[in-house]
C-alpha positions in Angstrom: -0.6 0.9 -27.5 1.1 4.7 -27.9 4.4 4.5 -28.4 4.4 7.6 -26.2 2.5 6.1 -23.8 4.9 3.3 -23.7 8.1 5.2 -22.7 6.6 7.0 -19.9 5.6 3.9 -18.3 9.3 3.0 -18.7 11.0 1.6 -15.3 13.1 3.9 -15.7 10.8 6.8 -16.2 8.5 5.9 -13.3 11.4 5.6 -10.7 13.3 8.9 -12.1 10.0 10.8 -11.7 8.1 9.3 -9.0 10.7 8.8 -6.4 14.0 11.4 -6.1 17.4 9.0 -5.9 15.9 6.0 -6.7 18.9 4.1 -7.4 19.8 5.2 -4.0 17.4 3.9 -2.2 17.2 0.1 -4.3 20.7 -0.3 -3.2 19.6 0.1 0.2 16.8 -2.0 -0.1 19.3 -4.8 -2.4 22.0 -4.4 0.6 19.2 -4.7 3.2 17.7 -7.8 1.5 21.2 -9.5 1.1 22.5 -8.5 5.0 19.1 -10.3 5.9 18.9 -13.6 4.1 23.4 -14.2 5.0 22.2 -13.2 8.7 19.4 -15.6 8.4 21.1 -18.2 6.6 19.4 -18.8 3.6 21.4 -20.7 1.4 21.4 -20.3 -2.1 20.8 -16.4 -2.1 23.8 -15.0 -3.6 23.6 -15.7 -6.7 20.2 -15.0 -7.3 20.3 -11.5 -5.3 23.9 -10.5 -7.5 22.7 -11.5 -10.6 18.9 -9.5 -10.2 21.3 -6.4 -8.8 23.7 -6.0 -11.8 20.1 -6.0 -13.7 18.7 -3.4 -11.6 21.9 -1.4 -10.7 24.3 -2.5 -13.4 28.3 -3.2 -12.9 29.9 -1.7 -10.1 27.3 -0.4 -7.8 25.8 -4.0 -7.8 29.2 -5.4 -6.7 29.4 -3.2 -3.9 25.7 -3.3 -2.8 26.1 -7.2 -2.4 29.5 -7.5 -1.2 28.4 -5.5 1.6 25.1 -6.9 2.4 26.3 -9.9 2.5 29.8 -8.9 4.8 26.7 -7.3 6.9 24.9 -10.3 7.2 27.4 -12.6 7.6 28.6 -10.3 10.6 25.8 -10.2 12.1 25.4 -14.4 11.9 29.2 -14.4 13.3 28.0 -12.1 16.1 25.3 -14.4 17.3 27.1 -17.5 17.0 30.0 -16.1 18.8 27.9 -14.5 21.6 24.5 -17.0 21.7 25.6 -20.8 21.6 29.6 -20.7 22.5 29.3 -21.7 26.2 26.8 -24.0 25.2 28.7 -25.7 22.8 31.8 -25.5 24.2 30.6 -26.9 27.4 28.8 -30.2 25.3 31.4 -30.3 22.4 34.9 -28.9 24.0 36.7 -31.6 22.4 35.4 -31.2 19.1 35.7 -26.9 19.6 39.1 -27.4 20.6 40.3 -28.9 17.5 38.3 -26.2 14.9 39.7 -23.8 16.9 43.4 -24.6 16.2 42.5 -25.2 12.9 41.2 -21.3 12.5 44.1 -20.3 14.8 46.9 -21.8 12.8 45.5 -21.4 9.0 44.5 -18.2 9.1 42.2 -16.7 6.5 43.5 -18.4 3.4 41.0 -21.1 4.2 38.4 -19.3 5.2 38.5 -17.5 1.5 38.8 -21.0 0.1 35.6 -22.3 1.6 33.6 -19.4 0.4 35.3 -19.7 -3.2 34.1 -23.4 -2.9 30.7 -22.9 -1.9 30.6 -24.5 1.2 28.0 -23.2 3.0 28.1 -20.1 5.1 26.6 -21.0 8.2 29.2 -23.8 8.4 32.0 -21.9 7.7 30.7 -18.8 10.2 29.8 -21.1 13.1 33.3 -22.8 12.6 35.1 -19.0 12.6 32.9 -17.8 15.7 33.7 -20.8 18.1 37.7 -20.6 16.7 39.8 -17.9 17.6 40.1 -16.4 13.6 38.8 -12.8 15.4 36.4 -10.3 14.0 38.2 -8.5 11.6 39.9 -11.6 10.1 36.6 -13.0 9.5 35.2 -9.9 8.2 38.3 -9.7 5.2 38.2 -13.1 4.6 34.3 -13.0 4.1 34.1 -10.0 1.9 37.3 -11.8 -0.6 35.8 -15.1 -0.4 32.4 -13.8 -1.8 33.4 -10.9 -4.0 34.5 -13.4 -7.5 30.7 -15.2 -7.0 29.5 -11.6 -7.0 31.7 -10.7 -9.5 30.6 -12.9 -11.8 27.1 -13.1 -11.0 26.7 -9.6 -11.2 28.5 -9.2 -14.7 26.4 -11.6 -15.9 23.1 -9.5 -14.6 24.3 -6.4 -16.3 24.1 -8.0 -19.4 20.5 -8.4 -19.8 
């Protein structure tokens, strides 16, 4: 093959002259994919969507991108919990409901960071925050700490290639 030939059909070279701010719009597309599969509940997607990003958009702009996808998505999730299934839950499981809800109520966020760090999986922790009384903004901070070290990480590790 041409060596010439060869670095024009760079990655780099196709996106720079084919499409005008491409990084711009992969880290829409990387924060799009990421809001969608924490809304959805896919587990097992951060790490995977992190590492490919810090390949594709290298260091910081990779953190960023995924830490707010996946505050996005996880919002969104919160947002349906809270509004879709709390009367029906609370009206079958009030017992139950009650006693997450002084848990979220009394520990604060602290926990909440904890369980991300620990991997627990999101759906459980954001169903547990929606039906508690933790609030919107609580949940929002705690979410985007308890994710960033995994992104962190995961993203470093992707820049490396």
């Amino acid at each position: 093959m041409d060596p010439s030939l060869a670095t024009s059909l760079s990655f780099d070279v196709l996106l720079a002259g084919t499409l005008p701010f491409a990084e711009v719009w992969l880290a829409a597309a990387i924060v799009g994919v990421t809001a969608s599969a924490f809304a959805s509940g896919i587990p097992g997607t951060l790490l995977p969507i992190s590492f490919s990003s810090g390949a594709l958009l290298g260091g910081w702009l990779a953190i960023l991108v995924v830490a707010l996808g996946a505050t996005v998505g996880s919002l969104v999730l919160y947002l349906l919990f809270e509004r879709g299934s709390q009367a029906a839950l609370l009206e079958r499981y009030a017992d139950r409901l009650a006693r997450a809800e002084q848990f979220t109520s009394k520990a604060g966020i602290l926990p909440i960071i904890g369980a991300r760090i620990s991997g627990i999986p999101h759906v459980i922790i954001t169903a547990l925050c929606a039906l508690g009384s933790l609030g919107r903004s609580k949940y929002v901070f705690s979410t985007f700490m308890g994710v960033l070290p995994a992104i962190v990480v995961s993203a470093t590790a992707g820049t490396a290639i």
